[in-house]
N, C-alpha and C positions, 0 to 999 in steps of 0.2 A: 448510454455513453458515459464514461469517467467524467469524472469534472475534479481536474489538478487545482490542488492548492499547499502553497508553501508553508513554511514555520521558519519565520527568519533569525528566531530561537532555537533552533534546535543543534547547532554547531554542525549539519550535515550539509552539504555544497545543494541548491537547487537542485540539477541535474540528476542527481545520485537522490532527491526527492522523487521525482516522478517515476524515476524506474523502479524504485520500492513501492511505489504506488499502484504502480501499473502490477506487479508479481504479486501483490496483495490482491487484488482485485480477481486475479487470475486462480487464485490459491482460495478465492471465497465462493468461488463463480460466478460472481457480478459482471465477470468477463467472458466471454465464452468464442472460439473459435469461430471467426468471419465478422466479430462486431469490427467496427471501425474507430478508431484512434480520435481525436479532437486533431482538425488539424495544426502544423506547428500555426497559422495564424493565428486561429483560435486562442490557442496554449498564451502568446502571447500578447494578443489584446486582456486575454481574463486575468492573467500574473503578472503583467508587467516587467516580463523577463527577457530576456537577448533571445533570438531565436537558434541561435548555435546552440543555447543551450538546452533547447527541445529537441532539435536534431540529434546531440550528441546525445541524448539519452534517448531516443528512438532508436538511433545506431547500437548502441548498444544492447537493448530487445532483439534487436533482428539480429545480432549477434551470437546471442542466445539462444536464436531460434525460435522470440515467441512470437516475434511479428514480423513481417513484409511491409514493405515499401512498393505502392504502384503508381510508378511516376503519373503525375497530372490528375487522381483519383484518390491517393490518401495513402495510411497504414492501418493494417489489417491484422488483427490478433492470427497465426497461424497454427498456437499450441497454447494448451494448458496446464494450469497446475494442479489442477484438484484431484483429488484418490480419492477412495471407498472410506474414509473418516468424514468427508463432507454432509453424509447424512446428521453426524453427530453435532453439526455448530451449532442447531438452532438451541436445542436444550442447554449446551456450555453457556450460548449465548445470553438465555435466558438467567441462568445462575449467576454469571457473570454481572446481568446487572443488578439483582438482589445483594450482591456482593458491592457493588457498588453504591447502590444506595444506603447502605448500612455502612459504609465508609461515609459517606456525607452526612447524615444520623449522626456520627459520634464527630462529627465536626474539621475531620480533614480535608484540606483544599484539594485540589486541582493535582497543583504539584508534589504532596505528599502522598496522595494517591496511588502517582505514578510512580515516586521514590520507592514507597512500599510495596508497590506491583512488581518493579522491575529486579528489586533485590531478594527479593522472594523467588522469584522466576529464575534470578542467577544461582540462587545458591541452590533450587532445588535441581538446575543443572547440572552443577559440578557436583552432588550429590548422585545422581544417574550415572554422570562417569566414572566415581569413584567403587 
């Protein structure tokens, strides 16, 4: 099962937390078709959050199409994300963290880390679409 947790840093609304969570999860296959959701109680005994806003981001999933709603028994993943590159994570993964311990090696934080991960990641984007 998931286990949600927020970043009250991160400038992205709660809600809009989980449901990236949950598509990530789905997209790693950590999640897999029939597992079952934490319920919204759950969600918000462990976050501390309004329960609308577990609903509203569950609604949203089943929106999508990745999950179902079974009144009185829970939500249930119905659809996944993962394709035929899922074989490929564990090696990225692996490299990934080589790469990152060699960033902490040469002394960058946390958040420099991710400065340089994510602008590296942008430009080699618009780089592919250009």
């Amino acid at each position: 099962m998931i286990e949600f947790h927020l970043d009250d840093h991160s400038g992205v609304s709660p809600y809009l937390q989980l449901v990236r969570q949950v598509r990530q999860a789905l997209r790693l296959g950590l999640l897999r078709e029939g597992d079952q959701l934490p319920t919204v109680k759950e969600v918000v005994a462990r976050l501390a959050i309004n329960p609308n806003t577990v609903l509203k981001a569950y609604r949203e999933l089943e929106r999508a199409g990745l999950v179902a709603a079974r009144p009185g028994v829970g939500t249930f993943v119905t659809a996944t994300l993962t394709d035929a590159s899922l074989a490929a994570h564990e090696p990225l993964r692996r490299d990934l963290r080589r790469w990152l311990a060699a960033a902490r090696r040469a002394g960058l934080d946390e958040e420099s880390i991710e400065a340089l991960f994510m602008t590296t990641f942008q430009a080699a984007a618009r780089e592919d679409i250009a």
